[in-house]
N, CA, C, O and CB atoms as a CASP TS submission, in Angstrom:
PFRMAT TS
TARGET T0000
AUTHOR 0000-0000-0000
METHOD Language model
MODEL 1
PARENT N/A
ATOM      1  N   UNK     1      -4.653   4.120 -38.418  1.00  0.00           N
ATOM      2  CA  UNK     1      -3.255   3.870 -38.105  1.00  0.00           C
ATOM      3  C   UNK     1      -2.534   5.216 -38.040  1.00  0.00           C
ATOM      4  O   UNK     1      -2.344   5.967 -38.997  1.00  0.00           O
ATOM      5  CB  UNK     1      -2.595   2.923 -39.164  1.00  0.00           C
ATOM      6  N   UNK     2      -2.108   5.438 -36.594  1.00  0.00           N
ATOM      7  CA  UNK     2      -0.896   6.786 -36.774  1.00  0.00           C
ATOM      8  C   UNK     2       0.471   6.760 -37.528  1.00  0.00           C
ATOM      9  O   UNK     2       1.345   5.898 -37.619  1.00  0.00           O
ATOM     10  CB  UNK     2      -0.351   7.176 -35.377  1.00  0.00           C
ATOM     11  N   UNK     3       0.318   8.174 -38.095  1.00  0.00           N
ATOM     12  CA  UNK     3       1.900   8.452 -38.851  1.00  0.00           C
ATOM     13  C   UNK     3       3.063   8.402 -37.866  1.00  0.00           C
ATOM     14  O   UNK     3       2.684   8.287 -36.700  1.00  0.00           O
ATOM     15  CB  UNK     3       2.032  10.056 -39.579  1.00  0.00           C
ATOM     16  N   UNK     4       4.338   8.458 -38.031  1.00  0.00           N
ATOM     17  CA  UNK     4       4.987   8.249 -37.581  1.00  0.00           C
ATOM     18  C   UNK     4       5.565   9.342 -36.482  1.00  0.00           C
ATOM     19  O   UNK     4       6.153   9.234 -35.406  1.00  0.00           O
ATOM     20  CB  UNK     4       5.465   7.804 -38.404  1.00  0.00           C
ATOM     21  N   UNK     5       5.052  10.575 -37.381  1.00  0.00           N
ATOM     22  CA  UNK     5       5.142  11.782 -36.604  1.00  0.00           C
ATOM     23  C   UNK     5       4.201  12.001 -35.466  1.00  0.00           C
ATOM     24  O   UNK     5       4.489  12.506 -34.381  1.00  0.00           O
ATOM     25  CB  UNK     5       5.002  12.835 -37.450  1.00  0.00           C
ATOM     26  N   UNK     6       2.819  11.472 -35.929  1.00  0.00           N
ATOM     27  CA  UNK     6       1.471  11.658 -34.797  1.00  0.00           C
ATOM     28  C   UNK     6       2.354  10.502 -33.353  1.00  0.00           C
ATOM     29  O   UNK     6       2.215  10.675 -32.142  1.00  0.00           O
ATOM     30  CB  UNK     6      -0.691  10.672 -35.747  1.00  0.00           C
ATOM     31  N   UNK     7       2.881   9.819 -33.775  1.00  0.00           N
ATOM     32  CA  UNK     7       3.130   8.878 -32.479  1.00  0.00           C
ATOM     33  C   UNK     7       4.606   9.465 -32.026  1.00  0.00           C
ATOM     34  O   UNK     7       5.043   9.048 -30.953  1.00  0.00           O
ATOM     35  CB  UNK     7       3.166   6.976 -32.883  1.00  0.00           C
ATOM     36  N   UNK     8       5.448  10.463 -32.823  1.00  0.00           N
ATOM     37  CA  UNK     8       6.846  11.070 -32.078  1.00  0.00           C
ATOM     38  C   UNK     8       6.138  11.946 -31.271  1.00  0.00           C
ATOM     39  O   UNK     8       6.200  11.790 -30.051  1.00  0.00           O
ATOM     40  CB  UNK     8       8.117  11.906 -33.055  1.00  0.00           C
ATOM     41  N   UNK     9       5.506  12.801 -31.724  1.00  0.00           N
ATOM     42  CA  UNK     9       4.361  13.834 -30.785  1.00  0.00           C
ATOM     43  C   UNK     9       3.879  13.225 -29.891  1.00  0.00           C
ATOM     44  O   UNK     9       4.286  13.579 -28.785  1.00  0.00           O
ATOM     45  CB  UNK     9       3.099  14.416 -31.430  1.00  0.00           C
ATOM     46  N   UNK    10       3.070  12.331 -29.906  1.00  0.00           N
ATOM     47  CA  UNK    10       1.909  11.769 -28.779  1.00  0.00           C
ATOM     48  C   UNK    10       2.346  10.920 -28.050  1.00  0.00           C
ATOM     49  O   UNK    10       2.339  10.934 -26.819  1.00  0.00           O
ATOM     50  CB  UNK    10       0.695  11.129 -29.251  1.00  0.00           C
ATOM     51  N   UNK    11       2.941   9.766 -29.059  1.00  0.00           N
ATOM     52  CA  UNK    11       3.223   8.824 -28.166  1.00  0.00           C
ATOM     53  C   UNK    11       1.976   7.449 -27.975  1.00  0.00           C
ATOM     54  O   UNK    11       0.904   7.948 -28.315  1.00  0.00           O
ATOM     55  CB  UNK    11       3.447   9.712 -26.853  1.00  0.00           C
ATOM     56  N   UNK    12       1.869   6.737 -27.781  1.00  0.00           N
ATOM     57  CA  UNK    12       1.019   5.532 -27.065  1.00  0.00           C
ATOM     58  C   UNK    12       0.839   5.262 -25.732  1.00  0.00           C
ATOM     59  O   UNK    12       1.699   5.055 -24.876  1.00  0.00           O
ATOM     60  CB  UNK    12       1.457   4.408 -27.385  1.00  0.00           C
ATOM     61  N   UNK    13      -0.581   5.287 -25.613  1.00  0.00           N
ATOM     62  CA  UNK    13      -1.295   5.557 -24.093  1.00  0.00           C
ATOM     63  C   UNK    13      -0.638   4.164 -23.508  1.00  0.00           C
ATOM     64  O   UNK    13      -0.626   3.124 -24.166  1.00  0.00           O
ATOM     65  CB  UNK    13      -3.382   5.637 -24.022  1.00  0.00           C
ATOM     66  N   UNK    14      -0.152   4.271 -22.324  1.00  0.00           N
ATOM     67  CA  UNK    14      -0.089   2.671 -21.241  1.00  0.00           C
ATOM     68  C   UNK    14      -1.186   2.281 -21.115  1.00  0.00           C
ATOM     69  O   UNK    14      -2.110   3.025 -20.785  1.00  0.00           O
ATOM     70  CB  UNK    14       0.413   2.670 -19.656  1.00  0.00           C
ATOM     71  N   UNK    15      -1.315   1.049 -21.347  1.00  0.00           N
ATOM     72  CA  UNK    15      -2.697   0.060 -20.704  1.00  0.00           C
ATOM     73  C   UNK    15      -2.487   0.019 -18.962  1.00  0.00           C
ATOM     74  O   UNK    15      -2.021  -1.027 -18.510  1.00  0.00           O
ATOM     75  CB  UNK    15      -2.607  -1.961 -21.436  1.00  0.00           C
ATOM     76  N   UNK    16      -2.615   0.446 -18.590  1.00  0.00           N
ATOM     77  CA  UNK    16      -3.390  -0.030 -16.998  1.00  0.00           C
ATOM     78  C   UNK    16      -4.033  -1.219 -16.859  1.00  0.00           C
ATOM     79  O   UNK    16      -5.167  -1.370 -17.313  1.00  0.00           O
ATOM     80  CB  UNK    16      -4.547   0.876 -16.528  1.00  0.00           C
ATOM     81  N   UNK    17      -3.165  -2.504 -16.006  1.00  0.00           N
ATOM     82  CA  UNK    17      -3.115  -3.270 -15.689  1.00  0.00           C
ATOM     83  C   UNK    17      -3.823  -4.022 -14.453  1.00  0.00           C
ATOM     84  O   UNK    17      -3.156  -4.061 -13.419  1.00  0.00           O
ATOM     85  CB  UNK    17      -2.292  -3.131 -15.840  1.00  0.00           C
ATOM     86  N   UNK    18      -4.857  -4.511 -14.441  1.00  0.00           N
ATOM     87  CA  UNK    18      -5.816  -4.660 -13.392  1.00  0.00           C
ATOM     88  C   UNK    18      -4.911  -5.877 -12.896  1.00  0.00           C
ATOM     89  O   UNK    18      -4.058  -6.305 -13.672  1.00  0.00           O
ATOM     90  CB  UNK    18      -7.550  -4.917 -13.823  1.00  0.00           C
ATOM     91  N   UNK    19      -5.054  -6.420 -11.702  1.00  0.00           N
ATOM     92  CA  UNK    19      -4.329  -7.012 -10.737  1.00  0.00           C
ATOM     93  C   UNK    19      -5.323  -8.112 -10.276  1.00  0.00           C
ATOM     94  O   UNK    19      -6.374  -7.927  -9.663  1.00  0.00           O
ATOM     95  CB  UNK    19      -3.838  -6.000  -9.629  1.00  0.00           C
ATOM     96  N   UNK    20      -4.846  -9.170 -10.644  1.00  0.00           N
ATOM     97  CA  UNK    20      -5.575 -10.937 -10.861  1.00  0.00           C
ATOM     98  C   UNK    20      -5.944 -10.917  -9.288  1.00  0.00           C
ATOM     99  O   UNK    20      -7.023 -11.487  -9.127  1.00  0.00           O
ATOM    100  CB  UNK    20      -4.173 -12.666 -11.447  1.00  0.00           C
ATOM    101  N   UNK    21      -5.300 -10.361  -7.866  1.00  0.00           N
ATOM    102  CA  UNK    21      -5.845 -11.287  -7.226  1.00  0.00           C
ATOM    103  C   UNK    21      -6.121  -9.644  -6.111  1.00  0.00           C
ATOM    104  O   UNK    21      -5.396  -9.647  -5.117  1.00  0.00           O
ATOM    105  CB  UNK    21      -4.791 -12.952  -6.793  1.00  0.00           C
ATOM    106  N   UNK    22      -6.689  -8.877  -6.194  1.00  0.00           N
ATOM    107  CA  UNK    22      -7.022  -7.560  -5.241  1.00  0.00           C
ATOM    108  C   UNK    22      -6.592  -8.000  -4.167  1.00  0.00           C
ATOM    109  O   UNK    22      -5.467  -7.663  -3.797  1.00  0.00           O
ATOM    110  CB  UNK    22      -8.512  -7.021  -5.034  1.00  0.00           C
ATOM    111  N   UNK    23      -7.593  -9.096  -3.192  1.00  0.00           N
ATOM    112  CA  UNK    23      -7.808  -9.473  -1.809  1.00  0.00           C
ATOM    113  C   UNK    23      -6.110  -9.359  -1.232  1.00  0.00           C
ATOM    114  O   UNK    23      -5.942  -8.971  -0.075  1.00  0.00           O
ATOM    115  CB  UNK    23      -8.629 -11.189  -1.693  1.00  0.00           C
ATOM    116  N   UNK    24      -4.848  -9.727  -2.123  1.00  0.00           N
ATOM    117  CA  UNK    24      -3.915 -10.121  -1.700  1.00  0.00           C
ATOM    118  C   UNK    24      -2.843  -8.187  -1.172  1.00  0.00           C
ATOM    119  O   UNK    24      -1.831  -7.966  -0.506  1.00  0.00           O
ATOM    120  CB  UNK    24      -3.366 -11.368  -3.043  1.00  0.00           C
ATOM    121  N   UNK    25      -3.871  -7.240  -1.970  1.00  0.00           N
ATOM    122  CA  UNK    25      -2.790  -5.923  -1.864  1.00  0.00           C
ATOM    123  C   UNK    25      -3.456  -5.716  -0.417  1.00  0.00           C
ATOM    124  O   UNK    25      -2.986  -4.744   0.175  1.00  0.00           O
ATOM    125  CB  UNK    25      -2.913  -4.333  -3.227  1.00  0.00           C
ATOM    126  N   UNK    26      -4.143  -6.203   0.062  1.00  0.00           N
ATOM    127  CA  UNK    26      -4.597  -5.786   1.389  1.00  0.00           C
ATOM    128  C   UNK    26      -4.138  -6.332   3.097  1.00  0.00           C
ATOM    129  O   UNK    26      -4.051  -7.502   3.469  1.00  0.00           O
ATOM    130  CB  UNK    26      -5.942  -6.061   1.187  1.00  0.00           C
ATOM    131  N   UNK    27      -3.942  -5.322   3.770  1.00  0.00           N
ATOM    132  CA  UNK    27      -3.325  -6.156   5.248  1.00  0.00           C
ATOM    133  C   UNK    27      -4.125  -5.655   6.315  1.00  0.00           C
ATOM    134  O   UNK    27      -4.438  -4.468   6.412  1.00  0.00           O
ATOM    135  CB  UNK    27      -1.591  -5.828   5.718  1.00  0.00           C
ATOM    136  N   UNK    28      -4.517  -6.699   7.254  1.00  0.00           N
ATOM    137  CA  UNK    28      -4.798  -6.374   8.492  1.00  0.00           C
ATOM    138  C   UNK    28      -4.597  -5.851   9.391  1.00  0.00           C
ATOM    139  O   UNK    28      -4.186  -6.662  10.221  1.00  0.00           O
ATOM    140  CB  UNK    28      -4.860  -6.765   8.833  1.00  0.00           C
ATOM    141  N   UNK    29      -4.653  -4.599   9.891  1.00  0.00           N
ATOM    142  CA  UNK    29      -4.375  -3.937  11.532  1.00  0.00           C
ATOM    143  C   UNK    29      -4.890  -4.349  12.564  1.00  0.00           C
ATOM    144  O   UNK    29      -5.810  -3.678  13.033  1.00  0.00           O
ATOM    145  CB  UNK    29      -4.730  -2.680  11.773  1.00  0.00           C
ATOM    146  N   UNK    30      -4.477  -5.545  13.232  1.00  0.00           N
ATOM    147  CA  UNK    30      -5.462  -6.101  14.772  1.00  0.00           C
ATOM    148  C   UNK    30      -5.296  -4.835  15.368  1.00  0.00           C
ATOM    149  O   UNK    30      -6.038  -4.826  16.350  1.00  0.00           O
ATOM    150  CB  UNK    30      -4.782  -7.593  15.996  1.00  0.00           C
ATOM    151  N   UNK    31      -4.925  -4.170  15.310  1.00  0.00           N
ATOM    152  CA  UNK    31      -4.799  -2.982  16.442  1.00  0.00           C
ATOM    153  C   UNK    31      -5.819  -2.014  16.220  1.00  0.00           C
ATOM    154  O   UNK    31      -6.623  -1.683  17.091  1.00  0.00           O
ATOM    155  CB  UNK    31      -3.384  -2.174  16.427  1.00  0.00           C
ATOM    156  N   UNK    32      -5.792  -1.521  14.968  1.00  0.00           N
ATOM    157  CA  UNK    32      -6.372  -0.476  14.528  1.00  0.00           C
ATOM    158  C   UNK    32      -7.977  -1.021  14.301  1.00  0.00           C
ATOM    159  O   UNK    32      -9.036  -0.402  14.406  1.00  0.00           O
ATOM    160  CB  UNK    32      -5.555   0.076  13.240  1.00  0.00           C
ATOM    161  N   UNK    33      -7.794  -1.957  14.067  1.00  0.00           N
ATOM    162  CA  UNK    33      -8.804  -3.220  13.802  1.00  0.00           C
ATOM    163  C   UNK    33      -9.672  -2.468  12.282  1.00  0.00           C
ATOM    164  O   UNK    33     -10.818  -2.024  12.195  1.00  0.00           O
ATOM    165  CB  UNK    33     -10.142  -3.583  15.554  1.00  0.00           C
ATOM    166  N   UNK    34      -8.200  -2.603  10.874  1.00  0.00           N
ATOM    167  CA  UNK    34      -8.758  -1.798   9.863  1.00  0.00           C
ATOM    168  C   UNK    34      -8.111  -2.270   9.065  1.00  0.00           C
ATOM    169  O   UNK    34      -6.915  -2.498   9.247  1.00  0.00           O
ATOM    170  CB  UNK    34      -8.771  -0.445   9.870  1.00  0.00           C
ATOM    171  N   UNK    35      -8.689  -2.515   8.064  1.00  0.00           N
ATOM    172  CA  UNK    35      -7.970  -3.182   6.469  1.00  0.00           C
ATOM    173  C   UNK    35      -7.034  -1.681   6.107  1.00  0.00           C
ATOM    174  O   UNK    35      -7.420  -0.550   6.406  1.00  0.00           O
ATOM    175  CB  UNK    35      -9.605  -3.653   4.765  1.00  0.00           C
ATOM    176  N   UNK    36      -5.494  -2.074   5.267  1.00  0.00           N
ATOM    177  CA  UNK    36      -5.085  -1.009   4.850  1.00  0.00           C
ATOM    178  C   UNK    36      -4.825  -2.020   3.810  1.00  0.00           C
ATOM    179  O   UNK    36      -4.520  -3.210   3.881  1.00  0.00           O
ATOM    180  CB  UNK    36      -4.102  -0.043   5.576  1.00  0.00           C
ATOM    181  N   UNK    37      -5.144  -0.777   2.284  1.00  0.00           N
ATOM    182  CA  UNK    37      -4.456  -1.078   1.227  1.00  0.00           C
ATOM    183  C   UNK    37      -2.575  -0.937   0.654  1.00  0.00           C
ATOM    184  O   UNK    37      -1.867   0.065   0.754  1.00  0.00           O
ATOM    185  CB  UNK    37      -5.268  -0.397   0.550  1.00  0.00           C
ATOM    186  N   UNK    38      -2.343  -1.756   0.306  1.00  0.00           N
ATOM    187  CA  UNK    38      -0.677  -1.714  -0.115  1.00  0.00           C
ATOM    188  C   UNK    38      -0.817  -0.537  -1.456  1.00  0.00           C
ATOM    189  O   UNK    38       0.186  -0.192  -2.082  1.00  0.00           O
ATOM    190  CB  UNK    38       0.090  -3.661  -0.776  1.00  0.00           C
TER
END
């Protein structure tokens, strides 16, 4: 368990948040005829 000082210094890392549905950050280019990510 950190002191109170180790966490005024450091701080607490962010969790990085994985994203329930991937397929959906993605869009189609008929043109380019190429998946781009959002």
């Amino acid at each position: 368990m950190p002191t109170f000082n180790q966490l005024v210094r450091k701080g607490r890392e962010v969790l990085v948040t994985k994203s329930t549905a991937p397929a959906l950050q993605k869009s189609y280019n008929s043109q380019k005829k190429q998946y781009t990510t959002m």
